[in-house]
N, C-alpha and C positions, 0 to 999 in steps of 0.2 A: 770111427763109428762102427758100430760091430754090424756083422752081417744076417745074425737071426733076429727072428719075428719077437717084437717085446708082449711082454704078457701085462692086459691091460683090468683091468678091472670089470667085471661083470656089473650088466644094467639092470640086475633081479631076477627070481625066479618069474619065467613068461611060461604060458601055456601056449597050446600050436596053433591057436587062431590071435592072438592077444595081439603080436607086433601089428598083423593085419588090419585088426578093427581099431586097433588106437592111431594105425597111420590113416585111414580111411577118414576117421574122426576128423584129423587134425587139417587132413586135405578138405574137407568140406565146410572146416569154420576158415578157413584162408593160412593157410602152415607159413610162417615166414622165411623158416629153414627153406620151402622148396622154392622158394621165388629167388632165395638168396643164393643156392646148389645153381640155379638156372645160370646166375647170373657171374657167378664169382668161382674158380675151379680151389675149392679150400687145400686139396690135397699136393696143390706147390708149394703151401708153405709148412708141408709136413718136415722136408730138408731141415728148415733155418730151426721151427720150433725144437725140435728131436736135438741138432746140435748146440740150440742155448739155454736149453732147460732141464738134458739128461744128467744125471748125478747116479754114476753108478751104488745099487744099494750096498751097505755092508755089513746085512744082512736080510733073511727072508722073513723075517719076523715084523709087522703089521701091514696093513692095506693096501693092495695094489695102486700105483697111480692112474686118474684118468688117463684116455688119451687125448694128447694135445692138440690133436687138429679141435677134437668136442670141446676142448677146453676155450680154444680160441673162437668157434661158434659163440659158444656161449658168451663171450669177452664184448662180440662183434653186438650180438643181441642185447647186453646189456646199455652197451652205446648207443645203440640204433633205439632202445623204448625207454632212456633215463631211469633205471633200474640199478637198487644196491644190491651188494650179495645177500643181504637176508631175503 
């Protein structure tokens, strides 16, 4: 596994208050990620994901991949609300 930091895909252009008032939002309709963060440490299975999904690129030419752990949120959230990817 290599030892520098992988380069992940950006989540948009935010302005300096935007992550704050959108996390504030989301805490106040009932955020499911924080109940889930609360409950479950996601970043143990950052190991196993990184080593069964990395494919080194062969080259730098189109879109950074997400990161894996978001990826696997998202997987966990899908199952948990009976949700397709569309």
């Amino acid at each position: 596994m290599d030892t520098y930091k992988r380069a992940y895909r950006k989540l948009g252009n935010q302005g300096l208050f935007d992550s704050e008032e959108r996390t504030s939002m989301l805490s106040a309709l009932g955020n499911p990620l924080e109940r889930l963060a609360e409950t479950i440490d996601f970043e143990m299975f950052r190991e196993t994901l990184e080593a069964g999904l990395y494919r080194d690129r062969l080259t730098k030419a189109g879109a950074k991949p997400y990161d894996y752990v978001l990826m696997f949120k998202i997987l966990v959230l899908q199952r948990m609300y009976n949700l397709s990817n569309e």
